[in-house]
C-alpha positions as CSV (number, residue, x, y, z in Angstrom):
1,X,126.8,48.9,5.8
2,X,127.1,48.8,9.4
3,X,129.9,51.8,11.5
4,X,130.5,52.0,15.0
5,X,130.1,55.4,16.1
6,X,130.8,57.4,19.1
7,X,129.2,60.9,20.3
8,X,128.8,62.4,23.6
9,X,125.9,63.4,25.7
10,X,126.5,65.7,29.1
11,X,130.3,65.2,28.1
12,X,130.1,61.4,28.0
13,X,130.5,58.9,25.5
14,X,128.3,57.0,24.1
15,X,128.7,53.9,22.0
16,X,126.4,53.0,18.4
17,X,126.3,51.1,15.5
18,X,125.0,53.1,12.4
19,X,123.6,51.2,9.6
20,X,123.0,52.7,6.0
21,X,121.0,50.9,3.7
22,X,121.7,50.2,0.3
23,X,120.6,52.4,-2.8
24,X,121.1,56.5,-3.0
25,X,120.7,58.5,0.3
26,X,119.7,60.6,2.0
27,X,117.7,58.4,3.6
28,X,114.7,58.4,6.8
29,X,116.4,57.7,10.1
30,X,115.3,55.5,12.8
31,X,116.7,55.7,16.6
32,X,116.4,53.1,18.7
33,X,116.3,52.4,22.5
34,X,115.6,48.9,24.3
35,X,114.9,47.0,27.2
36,X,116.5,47.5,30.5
37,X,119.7,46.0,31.0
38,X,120.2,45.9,27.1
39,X,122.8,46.3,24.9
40,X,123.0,47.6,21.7
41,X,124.0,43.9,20.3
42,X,120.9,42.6,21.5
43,X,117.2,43.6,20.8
44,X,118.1,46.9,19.4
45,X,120.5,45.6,17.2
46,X,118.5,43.0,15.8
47,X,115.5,45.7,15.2
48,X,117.9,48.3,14.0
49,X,119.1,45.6,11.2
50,X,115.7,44.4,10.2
51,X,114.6,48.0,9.8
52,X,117.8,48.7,8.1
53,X,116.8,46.5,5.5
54,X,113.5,47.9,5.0
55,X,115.4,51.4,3.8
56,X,116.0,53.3,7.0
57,X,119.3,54.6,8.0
58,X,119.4,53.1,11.5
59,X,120.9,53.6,15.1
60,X,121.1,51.2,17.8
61,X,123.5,52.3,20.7
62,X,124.5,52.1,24.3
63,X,123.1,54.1,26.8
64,X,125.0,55.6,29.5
65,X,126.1,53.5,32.4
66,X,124.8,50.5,29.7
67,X,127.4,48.6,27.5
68,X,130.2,50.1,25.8
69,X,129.5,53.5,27.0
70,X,130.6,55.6,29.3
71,X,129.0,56.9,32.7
72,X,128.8,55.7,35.7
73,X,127.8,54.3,38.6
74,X,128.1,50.8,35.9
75,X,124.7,49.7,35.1
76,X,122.5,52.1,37.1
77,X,118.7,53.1,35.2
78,X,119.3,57.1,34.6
79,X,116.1,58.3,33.0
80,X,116.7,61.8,32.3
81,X,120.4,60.8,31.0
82,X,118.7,58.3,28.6
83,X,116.5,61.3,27.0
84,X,119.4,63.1,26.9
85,X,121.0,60.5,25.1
86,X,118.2,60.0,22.7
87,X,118.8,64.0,22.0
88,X,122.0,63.5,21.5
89,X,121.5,60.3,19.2
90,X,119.2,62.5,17.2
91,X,121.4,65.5,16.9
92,X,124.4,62.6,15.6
93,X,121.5,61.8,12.7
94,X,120.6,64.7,11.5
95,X,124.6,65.7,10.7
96,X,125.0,62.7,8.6
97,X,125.2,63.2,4.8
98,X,123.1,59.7,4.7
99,X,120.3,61.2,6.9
100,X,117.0,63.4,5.7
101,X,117.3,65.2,8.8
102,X,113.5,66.0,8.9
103,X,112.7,62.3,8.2
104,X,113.6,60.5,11.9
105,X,111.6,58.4,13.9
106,X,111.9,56.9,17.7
107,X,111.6,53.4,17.9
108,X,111.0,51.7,21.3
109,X,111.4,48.2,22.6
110,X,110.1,47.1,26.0
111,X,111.1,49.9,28.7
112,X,112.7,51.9,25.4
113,X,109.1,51.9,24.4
114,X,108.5,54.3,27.6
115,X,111.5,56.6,26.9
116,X,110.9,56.8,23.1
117,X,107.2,58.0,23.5
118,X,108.4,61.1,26.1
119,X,111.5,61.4,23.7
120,X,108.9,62.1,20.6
121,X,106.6,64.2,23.1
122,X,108.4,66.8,23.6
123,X,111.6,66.7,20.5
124,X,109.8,68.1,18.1
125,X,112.8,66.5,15.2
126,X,111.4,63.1,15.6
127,X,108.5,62.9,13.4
128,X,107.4,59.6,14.1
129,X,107.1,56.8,17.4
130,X,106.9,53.2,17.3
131,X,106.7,51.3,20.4
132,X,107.1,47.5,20.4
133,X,106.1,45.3,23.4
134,X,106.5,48.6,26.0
135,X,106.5,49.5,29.0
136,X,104.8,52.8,29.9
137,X,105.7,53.4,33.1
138,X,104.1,55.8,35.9
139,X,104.4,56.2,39.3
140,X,100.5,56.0,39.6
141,X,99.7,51.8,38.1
142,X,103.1,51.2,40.4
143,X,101.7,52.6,43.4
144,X,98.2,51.1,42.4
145,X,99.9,48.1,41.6
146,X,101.3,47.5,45.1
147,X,99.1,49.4,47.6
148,X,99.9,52.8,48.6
149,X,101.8,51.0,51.8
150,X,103.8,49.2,49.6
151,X,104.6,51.5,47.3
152,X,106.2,54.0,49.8
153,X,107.8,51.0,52.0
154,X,109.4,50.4,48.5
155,X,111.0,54.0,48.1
156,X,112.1,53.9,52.2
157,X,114.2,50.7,51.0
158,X,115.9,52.3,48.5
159,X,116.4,56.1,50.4
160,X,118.5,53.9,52.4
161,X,120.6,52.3,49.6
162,X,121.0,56.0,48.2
163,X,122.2,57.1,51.4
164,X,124.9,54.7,52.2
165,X,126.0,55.5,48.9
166,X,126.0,59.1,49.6
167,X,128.0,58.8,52.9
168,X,131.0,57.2,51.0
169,X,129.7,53.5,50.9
170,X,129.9,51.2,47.7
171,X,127.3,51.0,44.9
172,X,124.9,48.1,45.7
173,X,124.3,45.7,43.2
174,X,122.2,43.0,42.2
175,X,121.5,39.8,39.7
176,X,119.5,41.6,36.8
177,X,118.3,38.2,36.1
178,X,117.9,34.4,38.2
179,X,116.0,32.1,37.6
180,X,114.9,31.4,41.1
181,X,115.9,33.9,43.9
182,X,116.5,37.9,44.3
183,X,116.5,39.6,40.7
184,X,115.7,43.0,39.4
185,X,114.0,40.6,36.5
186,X,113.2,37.3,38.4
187,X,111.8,34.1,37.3
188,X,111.9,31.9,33.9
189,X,111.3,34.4,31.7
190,X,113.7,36.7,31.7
191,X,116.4,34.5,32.4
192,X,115.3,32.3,29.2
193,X,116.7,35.4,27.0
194,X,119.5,37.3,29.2
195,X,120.6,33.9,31.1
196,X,121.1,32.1,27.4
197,X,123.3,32.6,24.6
198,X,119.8,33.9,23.3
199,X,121.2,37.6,24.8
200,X,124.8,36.8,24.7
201,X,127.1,39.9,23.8
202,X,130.0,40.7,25.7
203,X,129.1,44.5,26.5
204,X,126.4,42.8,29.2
205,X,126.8,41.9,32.6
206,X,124.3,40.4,34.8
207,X,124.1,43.0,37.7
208,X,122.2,45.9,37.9
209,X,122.4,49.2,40.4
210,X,119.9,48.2,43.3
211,X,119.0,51.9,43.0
212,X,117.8,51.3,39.2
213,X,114.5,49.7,41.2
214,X,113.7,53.1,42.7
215,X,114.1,54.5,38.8
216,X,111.5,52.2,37.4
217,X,109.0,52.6,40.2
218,X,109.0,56.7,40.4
219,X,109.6,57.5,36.6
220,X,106.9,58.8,34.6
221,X,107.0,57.9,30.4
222,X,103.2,57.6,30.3
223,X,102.9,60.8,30.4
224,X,104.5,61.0,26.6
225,X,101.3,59.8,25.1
226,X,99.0,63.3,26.2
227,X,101.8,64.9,24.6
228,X,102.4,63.2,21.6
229,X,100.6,64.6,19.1
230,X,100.4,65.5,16.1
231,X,103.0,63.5,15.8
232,X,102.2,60.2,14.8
233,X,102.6,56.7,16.8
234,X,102.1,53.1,16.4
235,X,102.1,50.7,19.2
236,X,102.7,47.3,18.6
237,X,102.2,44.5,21.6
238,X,101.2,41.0,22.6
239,X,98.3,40.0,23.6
240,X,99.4,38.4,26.4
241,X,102.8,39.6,28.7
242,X,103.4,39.2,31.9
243,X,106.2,42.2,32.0
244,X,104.9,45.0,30.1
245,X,101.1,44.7,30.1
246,X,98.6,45.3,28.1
247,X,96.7,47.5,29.7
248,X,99.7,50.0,29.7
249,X,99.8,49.8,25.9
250,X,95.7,50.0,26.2
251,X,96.0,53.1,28.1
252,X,99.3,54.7,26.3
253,X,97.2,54.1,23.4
254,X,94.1,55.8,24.2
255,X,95.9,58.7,25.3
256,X,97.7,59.6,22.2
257,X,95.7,62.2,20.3
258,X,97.0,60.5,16.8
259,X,97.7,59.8,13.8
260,X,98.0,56.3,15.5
261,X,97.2,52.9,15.4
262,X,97.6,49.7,17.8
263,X,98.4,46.5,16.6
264,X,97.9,43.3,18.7
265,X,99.9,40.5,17.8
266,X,99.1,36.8,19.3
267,X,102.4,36.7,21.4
268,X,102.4,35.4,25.0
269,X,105.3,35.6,26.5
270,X,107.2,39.6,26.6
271,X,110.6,38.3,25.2
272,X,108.5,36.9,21.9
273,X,109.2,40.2,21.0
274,X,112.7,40.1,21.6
275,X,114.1,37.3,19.0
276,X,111.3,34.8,18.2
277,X,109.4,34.7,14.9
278,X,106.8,35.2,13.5
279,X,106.5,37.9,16.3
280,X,109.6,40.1,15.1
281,X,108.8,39.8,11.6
282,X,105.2,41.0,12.0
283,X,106.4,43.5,14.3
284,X,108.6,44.8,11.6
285,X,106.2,44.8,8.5
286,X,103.4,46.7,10.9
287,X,105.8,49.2,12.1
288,X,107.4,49.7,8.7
289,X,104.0,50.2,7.1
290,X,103.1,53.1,9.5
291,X,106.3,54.8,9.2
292,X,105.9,54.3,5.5
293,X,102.7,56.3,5.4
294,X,103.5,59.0,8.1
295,X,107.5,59.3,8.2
296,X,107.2,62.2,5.7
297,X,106.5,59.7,2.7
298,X,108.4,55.9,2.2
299,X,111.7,54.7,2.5
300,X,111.6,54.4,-1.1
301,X,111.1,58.1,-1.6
302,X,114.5,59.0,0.1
């Protein structure tokens, strides 16, 4: 059974698909949050159904700024709102007669797999994290990653977005996707699931905030993993990926204190992840056999 929901976070509205599974409640919860630019029809939903059927009670939504939910500027990265959100998403759970409140777990996919890992850090409700394919952002690999020059060249470009926006001008926007030419995602990739009817929903656009750059390159989800414990996590990735890398999920790994595990799977491109099977499928079975053993007991026992 699937229900569109609505609940509010900071006053705005926020858009989700619940799904219950079949057989006598209450159930273990699962909360989901995805891959930037997504909506909640797209990866989210697809792992929220899966996991659904495996006996969680499941919620896939839309950020703020994102989809069918409110906020604004329109599609503009707001970290702290997105934690807030995931608070909010949480607090929705746990007053549902289908929900064991002290049975819910954070599920991340791609840059979700940043925000659920902080999220389960420091919410001490969620009792379990699962990050699939993620992105474990810090300001220290990005500044590494393009030379400390770089790096601050980078944030002068977008002060000076920010600033024409705070003198009156218009948000600036750009292509979240192309396949050749300026994108906040560029190249073959990305555009082979957003730029196809692979992605296609009609809560997505493809234009992002320019200013959702500047998010990505300064926040800080990495530092989830020193603070994760003792709750437990599973990371799941591909072996190879070109978007989220390894070594993040090498390093986001080593850093949690556990219970955990890491899975490899033999993907190589990121959006494997996203749609394609096997990858999803195993995916599902290794997250739903750690959840199973540290989500207070199995789905079977709700």
């Amino acid at each position: 059974m699937t229900e569109r929901v609505e609940f509010t976070a900071d006053g705005i509205t926020l858009v989700g698909d619940l799904r219950v599974p079949e057989g006598p409640g209450p159930h273990p919860a699962l909360v989901f949050t995805g891959p930037f630019t997504g909506t909640r029809d797209q990866v989210t939903g697809l792992y929220a159904a899966r996991l659904a059927e495996a006996g969680y009670t499941t919620l896939a939504f839309d950020h703020r700024n994102w989809g069918e939910s409110g906020g604004q500027p329109r599609r503009h990265e707001d970290p702290q709102g997105k934690l807030h959100d995931l608070r909010a998403a949480v607090s929705l759970l746990r007053a549902r007669p289908e929900v064991d409140g002290d049975r819910i777990g954070a599920i991340g996919i791609c840059l979700g797999g940043g925000y659920a890992l902080k999220f389960a850090a420091f919410d001490p409700r969620v009792k379990a994290f699962a990050g699939i394919a993620g992105a474990y952002n810090n300001p220290y690999a990005m500044r590494a990653g393009m030379s400390p020059d770089g790096y601050r060249g980078t944030l002068a470009s977008f002060t000076g977005i920010l600033e024409r926006q705070d003198q009156g001008g218009p948000v600036e926007y750009m292509p979240a996707v192309a396949e050749e030419g300026e994108a906040a995602m560029p190249g073959d990739e990305p555009f082979a699931y957003y730029g196809t009817s692979r992605s296609a929903s009609p809560h997505w656009r493809n234009e992002v905030t320019r200013a959702s750059i500047r998010e990505l390159i300064t926040v800080d989800n990495m530092t989830g993993a020193d603070f994760l414990a003792p709750t437990p996590g599973i990371i799941v990735h591909g072996v190879a990926d070109r978007f989220c890398s390894p070594e993040g999920a090498e390093e986001a790994y080593k850093r949690m204190d556990g219970p955990k595990k890491l899975v490899w799977l033999d993907a190589r491109l990121h959006i494997d992840l996203y749609d394609a099977e096997p990858y999803v499928t195993q995916a599902v079975e290794a997250v739903t056999a750690f959840l199973g053993e540290h989500l207070h007991g199995s789905p079977a026992e709700g």
